[in-house]
CHARMM-style PDB file with segment names, atoms N, HN, CA, C and O in Angstrom:
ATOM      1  N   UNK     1    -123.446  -7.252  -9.844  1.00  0.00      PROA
ATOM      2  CA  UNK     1    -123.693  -7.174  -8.411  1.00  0.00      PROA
ATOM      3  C   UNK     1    -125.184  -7.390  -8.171  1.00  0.00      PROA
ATOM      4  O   UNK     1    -126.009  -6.814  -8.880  1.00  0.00      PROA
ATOM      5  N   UNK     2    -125.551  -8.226  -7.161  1.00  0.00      PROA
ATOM      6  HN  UNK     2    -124.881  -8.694  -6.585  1.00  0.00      PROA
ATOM      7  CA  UNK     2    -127.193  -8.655  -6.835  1.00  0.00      PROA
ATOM      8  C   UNK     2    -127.436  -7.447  -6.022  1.00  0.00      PROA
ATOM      9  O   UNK     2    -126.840  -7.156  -4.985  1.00  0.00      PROA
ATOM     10  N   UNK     3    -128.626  -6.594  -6.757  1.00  0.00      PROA
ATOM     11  HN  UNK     3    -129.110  -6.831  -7.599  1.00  0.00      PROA
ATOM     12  CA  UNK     3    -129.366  -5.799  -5.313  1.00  0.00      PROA
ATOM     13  C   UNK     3    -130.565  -6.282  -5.093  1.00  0.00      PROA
ATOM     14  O   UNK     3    -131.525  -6.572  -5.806  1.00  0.00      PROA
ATOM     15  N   UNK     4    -130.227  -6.327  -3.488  1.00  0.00      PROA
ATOM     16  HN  UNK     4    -129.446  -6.091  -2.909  1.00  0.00      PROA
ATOM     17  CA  UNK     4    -130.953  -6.834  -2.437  1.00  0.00      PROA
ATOM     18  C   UNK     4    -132.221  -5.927  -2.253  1.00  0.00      PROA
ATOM     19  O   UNK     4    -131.800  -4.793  -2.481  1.00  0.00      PROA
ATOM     20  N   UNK     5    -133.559  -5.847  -1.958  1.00  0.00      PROA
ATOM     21  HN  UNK     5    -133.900  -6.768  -1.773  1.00  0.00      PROA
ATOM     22  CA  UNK     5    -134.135  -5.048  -1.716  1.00  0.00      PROA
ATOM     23  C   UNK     5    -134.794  -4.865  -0.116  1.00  0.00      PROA
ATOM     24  O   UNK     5    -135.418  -5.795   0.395  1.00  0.00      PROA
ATOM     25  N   UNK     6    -134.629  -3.868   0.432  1.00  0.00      PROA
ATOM     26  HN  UNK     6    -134.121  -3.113   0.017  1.00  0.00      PROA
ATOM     27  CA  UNK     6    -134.690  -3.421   2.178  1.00  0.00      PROA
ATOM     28  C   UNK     6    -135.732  -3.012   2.076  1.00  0.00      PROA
ATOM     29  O   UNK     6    -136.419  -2.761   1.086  1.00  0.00      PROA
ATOM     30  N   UNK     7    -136.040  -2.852   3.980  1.00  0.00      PROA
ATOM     31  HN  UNK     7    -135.482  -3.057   4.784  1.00  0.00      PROA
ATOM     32  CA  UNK     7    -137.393  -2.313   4.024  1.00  0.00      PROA
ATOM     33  C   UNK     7    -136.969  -0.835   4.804  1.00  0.00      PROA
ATOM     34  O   UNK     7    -136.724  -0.705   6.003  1.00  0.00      PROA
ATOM     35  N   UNK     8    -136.960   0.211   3.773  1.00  0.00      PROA
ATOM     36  HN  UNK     8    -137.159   0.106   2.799  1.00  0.00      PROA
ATOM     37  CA  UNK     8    -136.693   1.124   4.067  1.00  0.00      PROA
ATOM     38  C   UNK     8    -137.476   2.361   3.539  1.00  0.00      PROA
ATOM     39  O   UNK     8    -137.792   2.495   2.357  1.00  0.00      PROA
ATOM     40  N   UNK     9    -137.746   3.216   4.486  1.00  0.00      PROA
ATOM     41  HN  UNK     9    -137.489   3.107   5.446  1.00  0.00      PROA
ATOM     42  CA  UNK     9    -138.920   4.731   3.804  1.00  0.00      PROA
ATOM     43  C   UNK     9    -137.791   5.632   2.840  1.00  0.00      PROA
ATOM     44  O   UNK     9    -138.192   6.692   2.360  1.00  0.00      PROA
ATOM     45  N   UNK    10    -136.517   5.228   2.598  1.00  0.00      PROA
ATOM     46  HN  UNK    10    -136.191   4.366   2.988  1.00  0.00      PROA
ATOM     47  CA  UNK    10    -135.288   6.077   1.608  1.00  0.00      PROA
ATOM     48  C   UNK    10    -134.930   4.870   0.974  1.00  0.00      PROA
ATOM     49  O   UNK    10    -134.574   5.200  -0.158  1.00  0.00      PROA
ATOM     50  N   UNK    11    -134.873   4.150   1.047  1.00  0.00      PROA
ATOM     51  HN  UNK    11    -135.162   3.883   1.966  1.00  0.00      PROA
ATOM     52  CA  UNK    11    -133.731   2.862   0.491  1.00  0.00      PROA
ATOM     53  C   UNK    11    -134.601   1.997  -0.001  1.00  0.00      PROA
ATOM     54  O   UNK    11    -135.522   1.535   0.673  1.00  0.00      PROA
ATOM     55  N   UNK    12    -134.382   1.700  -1.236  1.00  0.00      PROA
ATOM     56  HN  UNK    12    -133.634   2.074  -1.784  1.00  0.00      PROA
ATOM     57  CA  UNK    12    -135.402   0.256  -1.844  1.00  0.00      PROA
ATOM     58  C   UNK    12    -134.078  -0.840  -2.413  1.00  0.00      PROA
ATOM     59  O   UNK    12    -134.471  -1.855  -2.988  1.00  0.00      PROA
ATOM     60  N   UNK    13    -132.635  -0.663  -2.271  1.00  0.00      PROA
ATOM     61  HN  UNK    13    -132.316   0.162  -1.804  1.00  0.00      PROA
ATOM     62  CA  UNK    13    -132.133  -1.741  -2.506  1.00  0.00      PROA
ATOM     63  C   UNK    13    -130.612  -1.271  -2.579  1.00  0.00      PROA
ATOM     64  O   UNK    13    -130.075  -0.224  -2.939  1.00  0.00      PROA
ATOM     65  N   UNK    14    -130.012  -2.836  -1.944  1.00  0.00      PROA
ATOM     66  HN  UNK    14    -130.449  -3.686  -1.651  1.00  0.00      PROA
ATOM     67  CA  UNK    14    -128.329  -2.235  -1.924  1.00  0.00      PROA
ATOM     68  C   UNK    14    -127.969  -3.552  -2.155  1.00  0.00      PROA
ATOM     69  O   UNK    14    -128.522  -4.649  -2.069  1.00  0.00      PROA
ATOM     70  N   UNK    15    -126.535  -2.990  -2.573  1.00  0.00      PROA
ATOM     71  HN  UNK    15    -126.086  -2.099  -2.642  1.00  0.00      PROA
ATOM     72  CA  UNK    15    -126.024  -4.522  -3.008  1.00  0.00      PROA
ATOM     73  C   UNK    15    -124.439  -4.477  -2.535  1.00  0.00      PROA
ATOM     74  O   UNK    15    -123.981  -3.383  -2.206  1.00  0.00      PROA
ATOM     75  N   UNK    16    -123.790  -5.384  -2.506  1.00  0.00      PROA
ATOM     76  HN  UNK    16    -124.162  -6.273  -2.773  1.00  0.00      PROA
ATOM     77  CA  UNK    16    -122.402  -5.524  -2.063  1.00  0.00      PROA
ATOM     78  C   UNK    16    -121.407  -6.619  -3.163  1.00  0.00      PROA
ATOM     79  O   UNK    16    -121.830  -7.719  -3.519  1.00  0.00      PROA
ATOM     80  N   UNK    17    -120.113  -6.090  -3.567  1.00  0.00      PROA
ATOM     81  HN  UNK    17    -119.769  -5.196  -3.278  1.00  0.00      PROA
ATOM     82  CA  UNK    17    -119.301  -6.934  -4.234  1.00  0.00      PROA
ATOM     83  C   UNK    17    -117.886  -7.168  -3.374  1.00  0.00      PROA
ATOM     84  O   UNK    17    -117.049  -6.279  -3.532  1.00  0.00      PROA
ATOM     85  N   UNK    18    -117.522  -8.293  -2.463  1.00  0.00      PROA
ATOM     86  HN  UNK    18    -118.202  -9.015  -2.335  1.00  0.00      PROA
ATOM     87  CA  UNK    18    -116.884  -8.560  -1.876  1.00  0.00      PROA
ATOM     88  C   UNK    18    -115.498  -8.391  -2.405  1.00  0.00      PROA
ATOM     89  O   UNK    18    -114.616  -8.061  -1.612  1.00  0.00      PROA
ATOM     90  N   UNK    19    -115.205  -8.589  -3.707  1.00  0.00      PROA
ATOM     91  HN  UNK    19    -115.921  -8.857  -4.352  1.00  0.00      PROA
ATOM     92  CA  UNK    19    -114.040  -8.701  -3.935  1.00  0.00      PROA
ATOM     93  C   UNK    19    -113.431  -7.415  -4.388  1.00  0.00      PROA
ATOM     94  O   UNK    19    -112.232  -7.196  -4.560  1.00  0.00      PROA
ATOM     95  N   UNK    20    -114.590  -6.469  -4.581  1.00  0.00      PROA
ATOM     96  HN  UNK    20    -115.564  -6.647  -4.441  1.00  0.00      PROA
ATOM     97  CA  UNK    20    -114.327  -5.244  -4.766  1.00  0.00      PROA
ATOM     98  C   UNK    20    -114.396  -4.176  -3.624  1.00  0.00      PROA
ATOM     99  O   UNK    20    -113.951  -3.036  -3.758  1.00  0.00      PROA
ATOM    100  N   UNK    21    -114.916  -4.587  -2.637  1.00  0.00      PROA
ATOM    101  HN  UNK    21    -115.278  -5.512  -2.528  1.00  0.00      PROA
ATOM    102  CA  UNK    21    -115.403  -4.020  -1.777  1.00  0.00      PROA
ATOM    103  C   UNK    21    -116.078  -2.836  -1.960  1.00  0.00      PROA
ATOM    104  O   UNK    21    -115.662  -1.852  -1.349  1.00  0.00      PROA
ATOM    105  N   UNK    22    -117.179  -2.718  -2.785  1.00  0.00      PROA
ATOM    106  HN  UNK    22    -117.517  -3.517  -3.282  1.00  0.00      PROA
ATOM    107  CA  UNK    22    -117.952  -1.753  -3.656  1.00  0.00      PROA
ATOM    108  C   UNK    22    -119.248  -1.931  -3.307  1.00  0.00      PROA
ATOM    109  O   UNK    22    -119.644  -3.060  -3.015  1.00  0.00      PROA
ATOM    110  N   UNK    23    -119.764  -1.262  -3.296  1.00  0.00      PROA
ATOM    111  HN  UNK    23    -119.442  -0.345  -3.533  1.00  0.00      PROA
ATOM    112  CA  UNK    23    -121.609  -0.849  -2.525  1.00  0.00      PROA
ATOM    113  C   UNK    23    -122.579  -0.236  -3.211  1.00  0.00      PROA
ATOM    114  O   UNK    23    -122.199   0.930  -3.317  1.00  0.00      PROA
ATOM    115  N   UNK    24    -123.629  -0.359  -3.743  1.00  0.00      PROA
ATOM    116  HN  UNK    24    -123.937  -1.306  -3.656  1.00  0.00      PROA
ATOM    117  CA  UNK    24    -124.431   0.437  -4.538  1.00  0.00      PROA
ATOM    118  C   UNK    24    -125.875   0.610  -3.246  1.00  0.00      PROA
ATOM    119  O   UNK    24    -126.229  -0.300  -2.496  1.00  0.00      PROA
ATOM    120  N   UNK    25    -126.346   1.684  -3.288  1.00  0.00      PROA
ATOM    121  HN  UNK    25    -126.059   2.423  -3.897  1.00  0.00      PROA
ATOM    122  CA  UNK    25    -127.228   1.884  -2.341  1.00  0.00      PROA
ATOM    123  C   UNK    25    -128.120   2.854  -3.459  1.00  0.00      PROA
ATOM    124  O   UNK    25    -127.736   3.942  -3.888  1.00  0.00      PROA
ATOM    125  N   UNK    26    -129.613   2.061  -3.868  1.00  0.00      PROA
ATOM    126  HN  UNK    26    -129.925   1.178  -3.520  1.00  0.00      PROA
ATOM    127  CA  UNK    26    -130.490   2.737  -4.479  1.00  0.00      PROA
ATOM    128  C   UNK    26    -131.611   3.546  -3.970  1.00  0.00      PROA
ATOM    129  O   UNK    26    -132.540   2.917  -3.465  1.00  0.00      PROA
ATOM    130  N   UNK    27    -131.691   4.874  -4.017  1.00  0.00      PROA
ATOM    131  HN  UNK    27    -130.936   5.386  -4.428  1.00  0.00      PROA
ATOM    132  CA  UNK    27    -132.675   5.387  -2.844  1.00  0.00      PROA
ATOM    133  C   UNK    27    -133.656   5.472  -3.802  1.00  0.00      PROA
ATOM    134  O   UNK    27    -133.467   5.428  -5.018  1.00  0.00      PROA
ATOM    135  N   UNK    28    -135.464   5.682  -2.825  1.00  0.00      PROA
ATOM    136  HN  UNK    28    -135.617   5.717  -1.838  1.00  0.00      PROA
ATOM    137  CA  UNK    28    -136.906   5.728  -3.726  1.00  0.00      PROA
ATOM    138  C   UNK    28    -136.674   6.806  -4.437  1.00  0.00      PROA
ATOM    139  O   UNK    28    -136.662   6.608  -5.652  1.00  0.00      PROA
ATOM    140  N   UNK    29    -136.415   8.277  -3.953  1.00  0.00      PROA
ATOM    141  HN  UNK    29    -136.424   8.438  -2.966  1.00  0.00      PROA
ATOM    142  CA  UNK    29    -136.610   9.040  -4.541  1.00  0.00      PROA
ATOM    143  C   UNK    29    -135.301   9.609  -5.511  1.00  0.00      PROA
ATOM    144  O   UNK    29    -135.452  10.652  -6.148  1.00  0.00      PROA
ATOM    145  N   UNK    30    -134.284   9.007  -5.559  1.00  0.00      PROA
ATOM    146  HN  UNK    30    -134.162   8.160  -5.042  1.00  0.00      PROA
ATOM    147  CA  UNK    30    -133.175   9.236  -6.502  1.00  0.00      PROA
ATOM    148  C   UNK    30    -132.892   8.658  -7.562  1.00  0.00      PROA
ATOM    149  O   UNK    30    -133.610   8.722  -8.560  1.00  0.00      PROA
ATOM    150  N   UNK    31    -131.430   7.788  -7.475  1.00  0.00      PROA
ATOM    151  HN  UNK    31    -130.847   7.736  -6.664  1.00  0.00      PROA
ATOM    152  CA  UNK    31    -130.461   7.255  -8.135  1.00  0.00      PROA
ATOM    153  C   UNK    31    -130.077   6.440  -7.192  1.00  0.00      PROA
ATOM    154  O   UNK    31    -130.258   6.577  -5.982  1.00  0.00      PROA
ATOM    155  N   UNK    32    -129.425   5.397  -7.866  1.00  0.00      PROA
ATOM    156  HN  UNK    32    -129.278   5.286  -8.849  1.00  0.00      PROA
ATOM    157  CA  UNK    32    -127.804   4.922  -7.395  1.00  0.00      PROA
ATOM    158  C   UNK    32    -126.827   5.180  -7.340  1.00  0.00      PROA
ATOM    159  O   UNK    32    -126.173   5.766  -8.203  1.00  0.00      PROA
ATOM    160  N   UNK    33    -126.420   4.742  -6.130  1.00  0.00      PROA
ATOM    161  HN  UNK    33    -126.951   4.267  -5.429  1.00  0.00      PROA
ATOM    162  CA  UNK    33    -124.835   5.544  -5.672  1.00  0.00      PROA
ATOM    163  C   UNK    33    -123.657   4.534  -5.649  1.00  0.00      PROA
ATOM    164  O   UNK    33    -123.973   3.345  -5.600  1.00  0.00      PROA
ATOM    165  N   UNK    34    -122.541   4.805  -5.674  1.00  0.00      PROA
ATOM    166  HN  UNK    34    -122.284   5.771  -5.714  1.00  0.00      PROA
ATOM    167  CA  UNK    34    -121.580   3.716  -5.387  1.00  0.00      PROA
ATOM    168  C   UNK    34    -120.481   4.246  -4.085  1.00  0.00      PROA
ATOM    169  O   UNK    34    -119.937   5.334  -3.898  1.00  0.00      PROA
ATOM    170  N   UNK    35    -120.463   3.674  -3.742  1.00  0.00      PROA
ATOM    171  HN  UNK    35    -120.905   2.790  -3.894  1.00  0.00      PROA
ATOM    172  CA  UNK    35    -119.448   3.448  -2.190  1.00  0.00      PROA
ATOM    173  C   UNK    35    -118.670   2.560  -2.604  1.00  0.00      PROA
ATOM    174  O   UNK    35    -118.919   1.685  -3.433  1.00  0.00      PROA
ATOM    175  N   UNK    36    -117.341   2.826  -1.834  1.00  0.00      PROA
ATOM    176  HN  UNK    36    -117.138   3.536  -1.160  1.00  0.00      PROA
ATOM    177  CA  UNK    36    -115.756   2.419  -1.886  1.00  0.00      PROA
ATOM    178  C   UNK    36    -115.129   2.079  -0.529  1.00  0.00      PROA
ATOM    179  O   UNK    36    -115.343   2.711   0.506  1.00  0.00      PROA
ATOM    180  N   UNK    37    -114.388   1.086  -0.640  1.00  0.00      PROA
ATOM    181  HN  UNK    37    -114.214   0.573  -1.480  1.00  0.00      PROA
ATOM    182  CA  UNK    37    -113.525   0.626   0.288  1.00  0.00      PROA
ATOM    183  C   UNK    37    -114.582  -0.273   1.241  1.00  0.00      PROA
ATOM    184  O   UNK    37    -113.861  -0.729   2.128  1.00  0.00      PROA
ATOM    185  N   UNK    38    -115.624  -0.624   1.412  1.00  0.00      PROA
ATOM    186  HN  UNK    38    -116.210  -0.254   0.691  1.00  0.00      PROA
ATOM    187  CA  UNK    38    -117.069  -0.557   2.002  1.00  0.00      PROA
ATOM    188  C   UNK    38    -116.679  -1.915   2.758  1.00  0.00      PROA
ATOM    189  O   UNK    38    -117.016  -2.985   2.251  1.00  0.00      PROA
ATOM    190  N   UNK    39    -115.675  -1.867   4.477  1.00  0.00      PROA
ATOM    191  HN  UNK    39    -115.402  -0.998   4.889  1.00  0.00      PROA
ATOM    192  CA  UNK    39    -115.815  -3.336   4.805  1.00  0.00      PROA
ATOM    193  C   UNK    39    -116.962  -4.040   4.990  1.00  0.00      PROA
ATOM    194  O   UNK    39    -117.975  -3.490   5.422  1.00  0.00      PROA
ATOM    195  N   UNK    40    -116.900  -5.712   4.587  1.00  0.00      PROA
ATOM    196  HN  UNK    40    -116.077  -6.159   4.236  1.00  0.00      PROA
ATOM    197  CA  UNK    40    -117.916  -6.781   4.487  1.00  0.00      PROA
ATOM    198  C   UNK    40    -118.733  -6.702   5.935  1.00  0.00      PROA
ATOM    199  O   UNK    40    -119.948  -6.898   5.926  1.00  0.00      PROA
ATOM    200  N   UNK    41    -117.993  -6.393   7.256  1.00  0.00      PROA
ATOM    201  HN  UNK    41    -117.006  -6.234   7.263  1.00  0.00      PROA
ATOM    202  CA  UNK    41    -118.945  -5.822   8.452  1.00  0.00      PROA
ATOM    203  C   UNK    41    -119.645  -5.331   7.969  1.00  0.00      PROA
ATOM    204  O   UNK    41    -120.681  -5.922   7.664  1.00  0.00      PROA
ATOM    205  N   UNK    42    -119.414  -3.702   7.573  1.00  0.00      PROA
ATOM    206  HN  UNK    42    -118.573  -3.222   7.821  1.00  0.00      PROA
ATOM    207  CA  UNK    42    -120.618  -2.595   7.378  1.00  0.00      PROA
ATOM    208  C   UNK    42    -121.458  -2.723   6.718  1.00  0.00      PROA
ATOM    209  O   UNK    42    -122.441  -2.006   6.905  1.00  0.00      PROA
ATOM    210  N   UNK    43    -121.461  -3.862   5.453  1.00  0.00      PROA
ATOM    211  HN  UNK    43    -120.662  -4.444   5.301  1.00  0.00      PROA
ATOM    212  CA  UNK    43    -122.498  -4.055   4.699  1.00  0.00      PROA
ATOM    213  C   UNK    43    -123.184  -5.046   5.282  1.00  0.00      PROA
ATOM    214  O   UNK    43    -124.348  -5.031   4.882  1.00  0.00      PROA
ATOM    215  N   UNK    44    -122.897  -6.198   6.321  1.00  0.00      PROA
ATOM    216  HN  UNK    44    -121.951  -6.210   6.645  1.00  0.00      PROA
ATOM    217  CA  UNK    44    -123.454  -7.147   6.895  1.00  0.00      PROA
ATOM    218  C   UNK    44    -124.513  -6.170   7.945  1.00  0.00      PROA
ATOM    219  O   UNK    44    -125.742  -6.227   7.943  1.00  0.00      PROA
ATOM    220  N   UNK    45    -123.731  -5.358   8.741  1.00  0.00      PROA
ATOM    221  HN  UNK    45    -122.732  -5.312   8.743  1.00  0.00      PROA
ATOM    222  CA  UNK    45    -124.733  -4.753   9.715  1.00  0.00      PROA
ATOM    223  C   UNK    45    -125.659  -3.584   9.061  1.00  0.00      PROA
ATOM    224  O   UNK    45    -126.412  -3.123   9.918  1.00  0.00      PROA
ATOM    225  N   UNK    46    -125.772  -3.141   8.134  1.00  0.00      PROA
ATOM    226  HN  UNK    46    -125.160  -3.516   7.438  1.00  0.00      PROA
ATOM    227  CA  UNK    46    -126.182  -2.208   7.477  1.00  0.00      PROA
ATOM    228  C   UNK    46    -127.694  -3.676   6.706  1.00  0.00      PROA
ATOM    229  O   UNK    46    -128.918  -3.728   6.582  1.00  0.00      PROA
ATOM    230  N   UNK    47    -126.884  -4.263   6.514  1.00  0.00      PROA
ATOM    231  HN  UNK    47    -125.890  -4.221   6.615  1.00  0.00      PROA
ATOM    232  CA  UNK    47    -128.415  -5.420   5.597  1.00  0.00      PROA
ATOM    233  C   UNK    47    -128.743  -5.716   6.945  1.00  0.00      PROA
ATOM    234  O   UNK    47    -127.766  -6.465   6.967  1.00  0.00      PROA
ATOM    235  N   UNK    48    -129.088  -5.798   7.796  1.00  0.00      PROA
ATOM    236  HN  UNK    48    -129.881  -5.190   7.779  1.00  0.00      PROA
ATOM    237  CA  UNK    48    -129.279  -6.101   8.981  1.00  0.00      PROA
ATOM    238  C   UNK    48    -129.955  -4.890   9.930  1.00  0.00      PROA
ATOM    239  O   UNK    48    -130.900  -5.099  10.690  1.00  0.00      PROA
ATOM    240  N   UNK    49    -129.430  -3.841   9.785  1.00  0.00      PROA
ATOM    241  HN  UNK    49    -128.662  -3.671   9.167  1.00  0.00      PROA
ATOM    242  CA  UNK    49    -129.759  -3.034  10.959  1.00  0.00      PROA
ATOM    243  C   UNK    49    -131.593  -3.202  11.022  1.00  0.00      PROA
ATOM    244  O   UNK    49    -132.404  -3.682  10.230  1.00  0.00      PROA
ATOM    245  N   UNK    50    -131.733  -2.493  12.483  1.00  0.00      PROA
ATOM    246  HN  UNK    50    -131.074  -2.103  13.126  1.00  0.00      PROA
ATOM    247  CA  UNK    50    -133.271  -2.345  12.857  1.00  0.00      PROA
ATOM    248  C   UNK    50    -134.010  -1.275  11.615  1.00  0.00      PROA
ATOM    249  O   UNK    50    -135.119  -1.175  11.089  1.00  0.00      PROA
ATOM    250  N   UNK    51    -132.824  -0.653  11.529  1.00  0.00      PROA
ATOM    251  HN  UNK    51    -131.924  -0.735  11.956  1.00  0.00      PROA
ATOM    252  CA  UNK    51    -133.245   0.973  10.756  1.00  0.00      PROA
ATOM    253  C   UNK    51    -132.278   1.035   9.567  1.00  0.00      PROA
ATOM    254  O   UNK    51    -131.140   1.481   9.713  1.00  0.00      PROA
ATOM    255  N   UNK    52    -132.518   0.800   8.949  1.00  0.00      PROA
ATOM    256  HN  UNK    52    -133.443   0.438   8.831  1.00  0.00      PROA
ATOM    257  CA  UNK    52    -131.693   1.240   7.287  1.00  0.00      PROA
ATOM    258  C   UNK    52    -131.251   2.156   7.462  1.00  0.00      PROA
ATOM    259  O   UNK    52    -130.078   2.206   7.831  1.00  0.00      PROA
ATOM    260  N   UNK    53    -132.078   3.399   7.254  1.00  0.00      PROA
ATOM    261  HN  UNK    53    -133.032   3.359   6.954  1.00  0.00      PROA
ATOM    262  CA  UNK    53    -131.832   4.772   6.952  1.00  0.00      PROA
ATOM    263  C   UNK    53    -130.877   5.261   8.167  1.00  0.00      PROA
ATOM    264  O   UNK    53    -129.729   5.602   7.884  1.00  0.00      PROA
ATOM    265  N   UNK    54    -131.380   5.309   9.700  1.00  0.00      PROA
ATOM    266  HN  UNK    54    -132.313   5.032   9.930  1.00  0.00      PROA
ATOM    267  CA  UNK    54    -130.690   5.357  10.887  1.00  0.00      PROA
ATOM    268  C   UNK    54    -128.777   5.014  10.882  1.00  0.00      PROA
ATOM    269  O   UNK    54    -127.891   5.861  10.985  1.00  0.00      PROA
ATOM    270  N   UNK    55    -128.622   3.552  10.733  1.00  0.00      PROA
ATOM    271  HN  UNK    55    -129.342   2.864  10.650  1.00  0.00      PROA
ATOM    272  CA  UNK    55    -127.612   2.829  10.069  1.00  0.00      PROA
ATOM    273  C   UNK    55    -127.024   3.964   8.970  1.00  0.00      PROA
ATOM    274  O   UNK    55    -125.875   4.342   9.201  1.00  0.00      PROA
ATOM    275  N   UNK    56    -127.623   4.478   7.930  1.00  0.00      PROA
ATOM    276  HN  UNK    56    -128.556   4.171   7.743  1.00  0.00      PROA
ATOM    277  CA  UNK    56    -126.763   4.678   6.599  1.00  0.00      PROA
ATOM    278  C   UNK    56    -126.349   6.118   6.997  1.00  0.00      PROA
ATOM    279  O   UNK    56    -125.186   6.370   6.682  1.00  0.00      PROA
ATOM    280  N   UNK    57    -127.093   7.242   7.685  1.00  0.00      PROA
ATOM    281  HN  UNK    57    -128.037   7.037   7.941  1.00  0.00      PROA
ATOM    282  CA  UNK    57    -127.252   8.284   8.357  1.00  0.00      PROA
ATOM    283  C   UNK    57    -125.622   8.091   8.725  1.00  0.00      PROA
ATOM    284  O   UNK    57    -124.686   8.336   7.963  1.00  0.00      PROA
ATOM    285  N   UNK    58    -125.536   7.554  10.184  1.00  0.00      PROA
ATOM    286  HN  UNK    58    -126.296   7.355  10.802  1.00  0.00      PROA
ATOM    287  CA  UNK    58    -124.868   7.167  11.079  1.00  0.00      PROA
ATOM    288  C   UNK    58    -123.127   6.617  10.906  1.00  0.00      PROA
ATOM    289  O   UNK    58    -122.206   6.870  11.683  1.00  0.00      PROA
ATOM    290  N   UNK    59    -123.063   5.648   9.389  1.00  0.00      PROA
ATOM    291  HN  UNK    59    -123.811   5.442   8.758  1.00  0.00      PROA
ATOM    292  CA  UNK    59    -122.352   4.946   9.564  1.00  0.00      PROA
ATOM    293  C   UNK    59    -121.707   5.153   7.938  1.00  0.00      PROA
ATOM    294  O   UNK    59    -120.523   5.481   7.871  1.00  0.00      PROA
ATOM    295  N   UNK    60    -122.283   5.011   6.976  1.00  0.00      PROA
ATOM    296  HN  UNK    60    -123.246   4.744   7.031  1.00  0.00      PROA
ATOM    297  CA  UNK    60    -122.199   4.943   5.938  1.00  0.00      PROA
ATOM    298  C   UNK    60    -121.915   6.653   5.158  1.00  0.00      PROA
ATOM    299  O   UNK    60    -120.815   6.925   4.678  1.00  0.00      PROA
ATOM    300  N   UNK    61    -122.801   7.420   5.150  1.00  0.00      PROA
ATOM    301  HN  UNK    61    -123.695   7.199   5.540  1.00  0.00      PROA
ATOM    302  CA  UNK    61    -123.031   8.723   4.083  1.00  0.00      PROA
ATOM    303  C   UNK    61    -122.086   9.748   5.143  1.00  0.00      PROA
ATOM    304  O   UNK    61    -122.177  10.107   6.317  1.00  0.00      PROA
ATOM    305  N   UNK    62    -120.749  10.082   3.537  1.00  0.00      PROA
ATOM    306  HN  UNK    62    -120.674   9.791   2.583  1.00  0.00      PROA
ATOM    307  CA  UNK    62    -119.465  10.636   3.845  1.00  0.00      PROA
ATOM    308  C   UNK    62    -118.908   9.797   4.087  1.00  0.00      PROA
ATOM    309  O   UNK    62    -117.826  10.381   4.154  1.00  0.00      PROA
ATOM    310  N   UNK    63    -118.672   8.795   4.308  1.00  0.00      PROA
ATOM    311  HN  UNK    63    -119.550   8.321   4.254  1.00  0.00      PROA
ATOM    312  CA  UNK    63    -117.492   7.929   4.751  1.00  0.00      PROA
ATOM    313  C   UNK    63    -116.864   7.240   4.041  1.00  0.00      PROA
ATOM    314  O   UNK    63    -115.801   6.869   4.539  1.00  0.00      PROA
ATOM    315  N   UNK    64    -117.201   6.679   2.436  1.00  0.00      PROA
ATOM    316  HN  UNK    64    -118.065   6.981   2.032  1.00  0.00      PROA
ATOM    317  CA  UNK    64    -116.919   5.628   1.829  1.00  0.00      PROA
ATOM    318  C   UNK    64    -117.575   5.893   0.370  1.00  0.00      PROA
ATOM    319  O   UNK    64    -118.137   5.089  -0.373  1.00  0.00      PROA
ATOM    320  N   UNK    65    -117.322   7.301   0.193  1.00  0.00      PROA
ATOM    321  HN  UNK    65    -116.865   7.955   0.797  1.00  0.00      PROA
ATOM    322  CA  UNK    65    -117.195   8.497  -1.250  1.00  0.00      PROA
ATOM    323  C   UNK    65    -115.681   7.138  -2.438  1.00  0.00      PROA
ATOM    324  O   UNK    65    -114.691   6.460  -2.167  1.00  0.00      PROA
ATOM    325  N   UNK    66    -116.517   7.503  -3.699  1.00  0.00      PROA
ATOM    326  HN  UNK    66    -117.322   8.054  -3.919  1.00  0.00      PROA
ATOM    327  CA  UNK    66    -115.215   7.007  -4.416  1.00  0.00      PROA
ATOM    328  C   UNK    66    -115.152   8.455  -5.181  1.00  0.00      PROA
ATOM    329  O   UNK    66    -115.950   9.313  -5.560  1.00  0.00      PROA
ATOM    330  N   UNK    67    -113.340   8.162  -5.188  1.00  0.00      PROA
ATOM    331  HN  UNK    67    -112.692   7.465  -4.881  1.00  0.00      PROA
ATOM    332  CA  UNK    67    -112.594   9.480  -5.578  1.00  0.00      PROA
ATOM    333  C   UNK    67    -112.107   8.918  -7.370  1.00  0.00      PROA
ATOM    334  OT1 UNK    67    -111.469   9.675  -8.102  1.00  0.00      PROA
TER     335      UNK     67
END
């Protein structure tokens, strides 16, 4: 999977696998995470948003946990 790198004060890079619909979101001060089920929208508007963090807050964290 290619990670992309954002301009974000939490987030230095996320990446998306379409056919998996799988998400890795690397924060500065952590690890990498993986997200599930992750539709190709949310990762389009999420690489996109004004605000990364705002966006991932909002839309993403709790929602798309792999079990």
């Amino acid at each position: 999977m290619k990670m992309i790198s954002v301009n974000s004060s939490a987030i230095s890079h996320i990446g998306y696998d379409s056919n998996t619909k799988q998400m890795k979101i690397t924060f500065k001060q952590s690890k990498t995470y993986d997200y599930c089920n992750v539709p190709q929208n949310i990762f389009d508007e999420f690489l996109n948003a004004s605000s990364i963090g705002i966006y991932y807050d909002r839309h993403i964290k709790d929602n798309y946990n792999c079990w």
